[in-house]
N, C-alpha and C positions, 0 to 999 in steps of 0.2 A: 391569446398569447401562449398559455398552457400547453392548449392543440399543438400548437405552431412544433413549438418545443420536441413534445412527446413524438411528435413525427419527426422531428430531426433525430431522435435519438434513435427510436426505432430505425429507419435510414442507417444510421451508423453504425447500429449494432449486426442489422442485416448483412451489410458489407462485408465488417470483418470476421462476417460467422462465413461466409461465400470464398473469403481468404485464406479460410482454414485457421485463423487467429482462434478465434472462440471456438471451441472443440466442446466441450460439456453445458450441459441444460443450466446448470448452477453458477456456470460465469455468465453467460447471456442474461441468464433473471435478475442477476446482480445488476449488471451494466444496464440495463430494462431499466430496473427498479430504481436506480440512484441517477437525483437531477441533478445532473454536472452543471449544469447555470446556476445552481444556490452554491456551489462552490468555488468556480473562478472570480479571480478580481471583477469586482461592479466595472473596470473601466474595458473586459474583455469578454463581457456574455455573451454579445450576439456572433464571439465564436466559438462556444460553448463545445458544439457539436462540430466542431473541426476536432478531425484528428491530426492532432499538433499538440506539443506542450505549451503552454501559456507563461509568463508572468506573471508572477503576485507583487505586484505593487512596486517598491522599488527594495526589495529586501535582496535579491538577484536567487533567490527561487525559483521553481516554476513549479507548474500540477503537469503531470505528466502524461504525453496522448494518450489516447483510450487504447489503442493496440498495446502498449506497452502495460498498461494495467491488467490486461486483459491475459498477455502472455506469465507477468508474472501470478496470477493467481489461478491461471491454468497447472504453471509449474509447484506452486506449495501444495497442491493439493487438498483444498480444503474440505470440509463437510462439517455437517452440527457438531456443535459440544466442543471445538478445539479454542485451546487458548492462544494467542496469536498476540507475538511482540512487534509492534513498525517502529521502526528508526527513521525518523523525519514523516513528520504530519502533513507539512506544507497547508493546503487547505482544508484536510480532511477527507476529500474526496475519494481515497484509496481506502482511508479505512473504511470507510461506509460500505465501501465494493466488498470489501472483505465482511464487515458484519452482516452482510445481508446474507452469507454463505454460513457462515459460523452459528449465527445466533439469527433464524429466519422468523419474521413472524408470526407465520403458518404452526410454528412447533409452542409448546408450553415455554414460557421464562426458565422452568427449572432443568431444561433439558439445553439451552442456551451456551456455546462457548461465550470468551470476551475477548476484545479487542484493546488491547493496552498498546497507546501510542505517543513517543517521544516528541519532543521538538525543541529545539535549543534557540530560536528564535523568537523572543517575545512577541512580537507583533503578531508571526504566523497563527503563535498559542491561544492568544488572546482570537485571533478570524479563524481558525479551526474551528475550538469549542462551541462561538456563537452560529457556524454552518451547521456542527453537529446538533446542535441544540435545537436551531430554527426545524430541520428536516427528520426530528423523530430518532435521532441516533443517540442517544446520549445514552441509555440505559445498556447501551452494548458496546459502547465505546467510551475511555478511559484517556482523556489528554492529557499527559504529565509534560511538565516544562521541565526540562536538564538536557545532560550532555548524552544523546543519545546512544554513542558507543560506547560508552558504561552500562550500558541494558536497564535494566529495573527488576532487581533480583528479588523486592519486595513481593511482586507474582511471579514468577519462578516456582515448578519451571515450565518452560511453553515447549506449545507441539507446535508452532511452524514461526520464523522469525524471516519477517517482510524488512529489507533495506533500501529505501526509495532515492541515496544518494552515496556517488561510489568513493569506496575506500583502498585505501593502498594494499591493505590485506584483510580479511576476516576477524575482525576485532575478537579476541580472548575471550573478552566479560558474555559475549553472545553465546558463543557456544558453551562456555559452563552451564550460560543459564536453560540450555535445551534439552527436552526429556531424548531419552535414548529414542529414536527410531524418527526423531524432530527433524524437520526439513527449514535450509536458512537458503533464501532467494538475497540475492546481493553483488550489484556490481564493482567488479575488480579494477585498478588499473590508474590511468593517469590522471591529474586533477583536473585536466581539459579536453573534457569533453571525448575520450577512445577508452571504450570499457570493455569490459568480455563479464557477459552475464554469468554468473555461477550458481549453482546449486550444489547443495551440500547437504548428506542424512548423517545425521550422528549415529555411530555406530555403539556396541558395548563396551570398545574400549575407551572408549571418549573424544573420540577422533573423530575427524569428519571423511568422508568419502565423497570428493566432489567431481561435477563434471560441468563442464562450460557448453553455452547454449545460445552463442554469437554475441558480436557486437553490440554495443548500443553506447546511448551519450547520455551523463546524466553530472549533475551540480555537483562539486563533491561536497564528500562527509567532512562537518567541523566536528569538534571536538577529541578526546585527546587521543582516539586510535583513526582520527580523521587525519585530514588535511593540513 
């Protein structure tokens, strides 16, 4: 079943590297390395390796296709040693893509970024943690339960801030909490479903400089710079 698996993903990951989606060696070993089936809903594994977003349960969530994971951590630009804030966990699944890039296990613990990741849905909190936990991610990933468009100023501040659910504008508390030169990936736009992807580097005067990088459809953001 393993096998099975590992060739669907490899399969999948092929494809979107042939797409032109996966552009760098460090998102393919991400997407390689992380088993999307320990992280969707038990009642949607064996579509694991569709690229499509799924359902988590009946929370009206979803884990989001692998192209789309893939485009936004093409666009944060990751490598070792950075600190990285995600606003909505959902499964975990993203963050894992992302800790495998930050904090790889080929490198020393001490040279390690972290992954600090929001979720304002208990249920999610509670199936995040036990994915991260079952699949070896825990030591580099940080699940906190709250409102995630309030950030988590507690680690602050971060060099790249991941938004996996869209908001009407760029929540404040995020970008306070970004180091100068920090890149925030986050869909803009309506509560249903038409979004325009943005990126944004904070600049020195504290301001962001952004630019939009298509469409896409995603859950919106609750909490108080949400929905």
């Amino acid at each position: 079943m393993q096998d099975k698996k590992c060739e669907e993903r490899a399969e999948l990951v092929a494809r979107l590297k042939s797409q032109g989606i996966v552009k760098s060696r460090e998102v393919e070993r991400a997407l390689l390395s992380v088993p999307r089936h320990e992280f969707v809903w038990p009642s949607t594994r064996r579509c694991a390796y569709e690229d499509t977003p799924l359902p988590l349960g009946q929370t009206g969530q979803t884990i989001s296709a692998v192209h789309m994971v893939a485009i936004m951590d093409e666009l944060l630009q990751l490598r070792p040693g950075l600190k990285v804030l995600e606003v909505g966990t959902g499964s975990g699944y993203h963050a894992a893509t992302v800790a495998e890039i930050v904090a790889p296990l080929s490198q020393p613990p001490e040279s390690w970024g972290h992954v600090y990741t929001l979720e304002i849905v208990e249920e999610l909190f509670e199936f995040a943690t036990s994915n991260l936990e079952r699949t070896g991610y825990s030591s580099r990933v940080s699940v906190i339960m709250r409102d995630g468009s309030l950030g988590y100023p507690e680690a602050a501040p971060y060099d790249r801030v991941l938004v996996t659910a869209a908001a009407p504008s760029i929540p404040p508390p995020l970008v306070e909490q970004m180091s100068v030169g920090g890149i925030i990936v986050i869909p803009l736009g309506g509560e249903h479903f038409f979004q325009e992807l943005v990126v944004g580097v904070k600049t020195e005067s504290g301001k962001l400089k952004t630019s939009e990088k298509g469409g896409v459809a995603f859950v919106p953001l609750r909490g108080a710079y949400g929905w």
